[in-house]
C-alpha positions in Angstrom: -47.1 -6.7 -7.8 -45.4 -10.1 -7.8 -44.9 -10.1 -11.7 -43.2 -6.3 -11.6 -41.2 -7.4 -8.2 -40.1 -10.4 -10.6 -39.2 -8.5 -13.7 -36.7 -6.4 -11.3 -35.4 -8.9 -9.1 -32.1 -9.7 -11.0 -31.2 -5.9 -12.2 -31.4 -5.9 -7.8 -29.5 -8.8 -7.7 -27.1 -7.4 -10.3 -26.3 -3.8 -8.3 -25.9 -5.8 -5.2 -23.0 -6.8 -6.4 -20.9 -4.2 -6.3 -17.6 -4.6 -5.3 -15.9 -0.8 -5.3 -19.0 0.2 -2.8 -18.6 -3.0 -0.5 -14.5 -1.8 -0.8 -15.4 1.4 0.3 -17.7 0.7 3.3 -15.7 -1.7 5.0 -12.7 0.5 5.0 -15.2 3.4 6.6 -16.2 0.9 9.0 -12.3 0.7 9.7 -12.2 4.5 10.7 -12.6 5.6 14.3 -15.9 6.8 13.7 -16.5 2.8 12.1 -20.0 2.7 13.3 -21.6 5.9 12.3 -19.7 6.1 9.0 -21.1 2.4 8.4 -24.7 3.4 9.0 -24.3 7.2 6.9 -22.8 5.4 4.1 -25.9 2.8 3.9 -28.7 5.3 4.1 -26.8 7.3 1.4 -26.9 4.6 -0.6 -30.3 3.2 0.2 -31.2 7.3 -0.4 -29.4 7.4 -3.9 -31.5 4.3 -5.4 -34.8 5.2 -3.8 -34.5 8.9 -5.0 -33.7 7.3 -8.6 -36.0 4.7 -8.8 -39.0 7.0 -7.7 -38.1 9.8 -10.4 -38.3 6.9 -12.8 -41.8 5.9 -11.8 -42.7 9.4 -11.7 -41.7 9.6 -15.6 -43.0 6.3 -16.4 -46.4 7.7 -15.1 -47.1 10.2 -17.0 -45.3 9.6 -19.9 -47.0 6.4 -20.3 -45.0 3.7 -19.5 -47.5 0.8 -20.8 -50.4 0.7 -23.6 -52.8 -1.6 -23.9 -51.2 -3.8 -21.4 -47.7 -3.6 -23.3 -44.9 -1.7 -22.4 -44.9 1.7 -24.8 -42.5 2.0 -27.2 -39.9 4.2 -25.6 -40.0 1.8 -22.7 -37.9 -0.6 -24.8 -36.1 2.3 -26.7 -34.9 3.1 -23.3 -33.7 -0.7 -21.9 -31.9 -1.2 -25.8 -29.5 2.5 -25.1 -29.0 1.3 -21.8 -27.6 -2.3 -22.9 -25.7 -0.7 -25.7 -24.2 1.3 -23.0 -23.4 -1.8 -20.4 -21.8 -3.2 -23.0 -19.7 -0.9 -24.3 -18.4 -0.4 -20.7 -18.4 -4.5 -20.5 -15.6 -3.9 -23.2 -14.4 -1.1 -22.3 -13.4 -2.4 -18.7 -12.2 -5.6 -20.2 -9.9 -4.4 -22.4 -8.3 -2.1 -19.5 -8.2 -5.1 -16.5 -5.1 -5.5 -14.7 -3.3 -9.0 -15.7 -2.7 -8.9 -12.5 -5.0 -9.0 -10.2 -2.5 -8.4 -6.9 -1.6 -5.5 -9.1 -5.3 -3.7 -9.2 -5.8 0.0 -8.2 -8.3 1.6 -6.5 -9.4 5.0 -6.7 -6.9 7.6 -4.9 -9.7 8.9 -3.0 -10.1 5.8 -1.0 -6.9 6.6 0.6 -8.4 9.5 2.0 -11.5 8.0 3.3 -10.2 8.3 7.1 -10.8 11.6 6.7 -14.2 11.6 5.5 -16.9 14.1 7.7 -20.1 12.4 8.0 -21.8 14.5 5.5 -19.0 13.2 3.1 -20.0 9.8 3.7 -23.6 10.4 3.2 -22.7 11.9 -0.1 -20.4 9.2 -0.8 -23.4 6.5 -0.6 -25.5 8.3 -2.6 -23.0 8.9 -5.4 -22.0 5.6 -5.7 -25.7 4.0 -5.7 -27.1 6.8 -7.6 -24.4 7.7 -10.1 -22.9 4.7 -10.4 -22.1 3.3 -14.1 -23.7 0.3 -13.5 -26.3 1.1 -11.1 -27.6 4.0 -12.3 -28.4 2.3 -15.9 -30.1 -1.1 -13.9 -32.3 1.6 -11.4 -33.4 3.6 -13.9 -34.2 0.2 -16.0 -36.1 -1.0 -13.0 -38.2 1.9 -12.6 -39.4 1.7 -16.2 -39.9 -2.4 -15.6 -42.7 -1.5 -12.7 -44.0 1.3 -14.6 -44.5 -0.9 -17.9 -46.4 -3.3 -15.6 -49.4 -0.3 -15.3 -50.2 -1.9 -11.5 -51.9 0.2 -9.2 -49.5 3.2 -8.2 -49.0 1.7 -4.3 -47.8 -1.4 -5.4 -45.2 0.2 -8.3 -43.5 1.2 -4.5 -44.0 -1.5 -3.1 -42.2 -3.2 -5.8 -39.2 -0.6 -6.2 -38.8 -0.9 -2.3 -38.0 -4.8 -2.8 -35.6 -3.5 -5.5 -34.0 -1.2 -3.4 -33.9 -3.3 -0.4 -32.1 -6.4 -2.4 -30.1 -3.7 -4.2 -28.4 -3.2 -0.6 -28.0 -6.3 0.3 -24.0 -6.1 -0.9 -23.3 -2.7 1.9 -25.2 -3.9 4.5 -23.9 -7.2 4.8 -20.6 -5.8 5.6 -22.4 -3.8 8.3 -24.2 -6.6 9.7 -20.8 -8.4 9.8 -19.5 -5.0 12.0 -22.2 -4.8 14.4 -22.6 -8.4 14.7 -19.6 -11.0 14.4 -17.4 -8.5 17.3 -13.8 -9.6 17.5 -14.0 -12.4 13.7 -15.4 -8.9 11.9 -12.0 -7.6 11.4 -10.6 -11.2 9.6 -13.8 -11.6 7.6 -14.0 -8.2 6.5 -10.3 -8.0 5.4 -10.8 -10.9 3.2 -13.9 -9.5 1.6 -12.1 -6.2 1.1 -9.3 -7.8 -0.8 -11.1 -10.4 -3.2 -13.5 -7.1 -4.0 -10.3 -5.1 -4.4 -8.4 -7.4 -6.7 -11.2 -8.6 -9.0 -13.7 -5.2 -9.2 -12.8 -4.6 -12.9 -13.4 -8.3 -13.9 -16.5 -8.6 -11.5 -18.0 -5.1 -13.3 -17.2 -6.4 -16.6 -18.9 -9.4 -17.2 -21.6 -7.8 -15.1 -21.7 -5.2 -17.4 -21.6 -7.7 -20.7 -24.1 -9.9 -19.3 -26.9 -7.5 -18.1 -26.3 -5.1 -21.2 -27.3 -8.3 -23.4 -30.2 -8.8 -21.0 -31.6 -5.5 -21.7 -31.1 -5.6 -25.1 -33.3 -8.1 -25.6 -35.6 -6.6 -23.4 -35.9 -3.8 -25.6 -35.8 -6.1 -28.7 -38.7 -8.1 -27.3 -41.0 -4.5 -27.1 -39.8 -3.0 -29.5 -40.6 -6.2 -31.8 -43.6 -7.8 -30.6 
């Protein structure tokens, strides 16, 4: 388990970081209903990359995941799409960064987040960890990680909950920082919100670039013993 916990640990690292989704929970934590909306939005999230990673160890399970101790073939056919595809949005994003970062946008339905019901938040949690361009690509290249390690069944979820749980780190901190730092959560949370704000698109792109060359190689390194 240690070895597949390790192969995953920076793709966890890497959706941690997440700056829209830390945007958006600490401006539902700024709604009247700051508390609940905090907590639906985390076990949306926690929901979306659980649900994900599990289908993915389902596939990898019976479609074969390793052989002979190696991952299979479409294992790194798999991680080298996915690291074409982070970079191209590495580039993509890049090219389409504000020179400005005071100047940055965020999406228009963040100005309507007040209004959120909680079932909108749960959904919103979920979407972002689940169908996320960036975190979809690194969960569903976690789950085939584990499932190329051909460990006992158990311990592939044993490793995808570590995965999931450092996945989350980036939501829940804000969260902690709610229920735990009282009247200083409103300061510290502002300044989180704005750094996130201003530099998501640079953040996300050189995310992107760097872990889409990182699974390319992955993929290389199977696909070329």
């Amino acid at each position: 388990m240690g070895h597949a916990v390790g192969e995953v640990l920076g793709l966890a690292a890497a959706v941690a970081v997440s700056p829209l989704p830390i945007v958006a929970v600490i401006l539902l934590l700024a709604t009247p209903r700051g508390r609940l909306n905090g907590v639906l939005f985390a076990v949306g999230w926690v929901l979306g990359l659980a649900l994900l990673g599990a289908i993915m160890l389902a596939v990898g399970g019976t479609g074969g995941a390793s052989a002979h101790k190696h991952p299979a073939t479409w294992v790194g056919a798999l991680k080298l799409a996915l690291g074409l595809l982070l970079v191209f949005f590495a580039v993509r994003m890049w090219r389409h960064r504000p020179t400005d970062p005071s100047q940055a946008q965020l999406p228009k339905w963040m100005a309507a987040i007040d209004g959120f019901t909680p079932l909108k938040v749960l959904g919103l949690g979920f979407l972002l960890s689940a169908a996320n361009a960036k975190n979809a690509p690194l969960t569903i290249a976690a789950g085939a990680s584990i499932s190329s390690t051909a460990i006992p069944v158990p311990q592939q979820i044993g490793a995808m909950a570590v995965f999931v749980v450092v996945s989350s780190v980036g939501v829940l901190a804000p969260l902690c920082v709610y229920l735990f730092m009282g009247g200083r959560a409103k300061s510290v949370l502002g300044t989180w919100r704005d750094w996130a704000a201003r530099h998501n698109t640079a953040v996300m792109a050189v995310l992107f670039f760097v872990l889409g060359l990182k699974l390319l190689g992955d993929g290389i390194g199977i696909l070329t013993p």
